[in-house]
C-alpha positions, 0 to 999 in steps of 0.5 A: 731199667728201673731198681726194683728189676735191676735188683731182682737180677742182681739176686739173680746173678749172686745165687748163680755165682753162690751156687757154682761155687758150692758146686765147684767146692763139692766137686773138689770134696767129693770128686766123682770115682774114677771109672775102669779103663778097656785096654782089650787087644791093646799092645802095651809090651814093657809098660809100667804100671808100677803101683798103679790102682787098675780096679776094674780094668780089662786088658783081654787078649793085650799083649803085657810082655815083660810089663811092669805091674810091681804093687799094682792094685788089680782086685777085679781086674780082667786078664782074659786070655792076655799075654803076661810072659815075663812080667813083673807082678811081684807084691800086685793084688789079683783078688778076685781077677780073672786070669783064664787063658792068660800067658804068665810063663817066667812071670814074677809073682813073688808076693802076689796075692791071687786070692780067689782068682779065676786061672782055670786055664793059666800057663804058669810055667816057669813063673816066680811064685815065692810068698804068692798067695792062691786061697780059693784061686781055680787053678787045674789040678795039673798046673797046682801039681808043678807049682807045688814043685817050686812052692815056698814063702810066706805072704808077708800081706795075708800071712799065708804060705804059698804051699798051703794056699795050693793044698801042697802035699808035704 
């Protein structure tokens, strides 16, 4: 092999190896966005998902009894018809989520913001709402009526009182 081809694959060779490293150094500046998980109809009873950012994901019609989402990020999340009995929701951020059809009896909401939240058909009874925060959610008159009930706190994230954020009559 004569040096001129000999050098023309040397060049060769050096601008693969120059250019996956710059690749591969691009890729650990800029990785690529995490994509949103499907949970739908998935069994995940007692999870934790404790501070967890779950933008995007969807977990309709799951089973999240007694599950553990305490400061989870869950703007934009689906909860579609998704049993959440007892769960622990305090501090986590349902804005803009959608909760209609969902199960959330006994439920910890303590601080939760639910800012523009679909909940249209909610079950929220018994659920713990202390500080939660429900600007612009849609919630049935009926179940605003028994919040209201057990409505108090402040937000300590939004600065907005539970009471005021369902349209409570003092």
């Amino acid at each position: 092999m004569n040096s001129r081809i000999r050098q023309h694959i040397y060049t060769f060779l050096l601008s693969v190896v120059i250019l996956a490293v710059f690749v591969a150094g691009a890729i650990g500046i800029n990785p690529a966005p995490a994509l949103a998980l499907d949970h739908d109809k998935e069994i995940l009873v007692g999870a934790d998902f404790t501070g967890r950012v779950l933008t995007d994901d969807s977990f309709n019609k799951a089973n999240l009894r007694n599950s553990n989402f305490t400061n989870a990020d869950l703007r934009g999340v689906s909860f579609f018809a998704a049993n959440m009995e007892e769960a622990n929701l305090e501090g986590a951020n349902f804005t803009g989520a959608t909760l209609d059809l969902a199960r959330m009896m006994k439920a910890n909401l303590t601080n939760a913001i639910l800012e523009g939240a679909f909940a249209y058909n909610t079950r929220l009874e018994g659920a713990v709402i202390d500080g939660a925060d429900f600007t612009e959610a849609l919630l049935r008159d009926d179940m605003i009526k028994k919040l209201c009930q057990v409505a108090k706190g402040t937000n300590p994230i939004t600065g907005r009182a539970t009471r005021e954020t369902l349209f409570c009559d003092y």
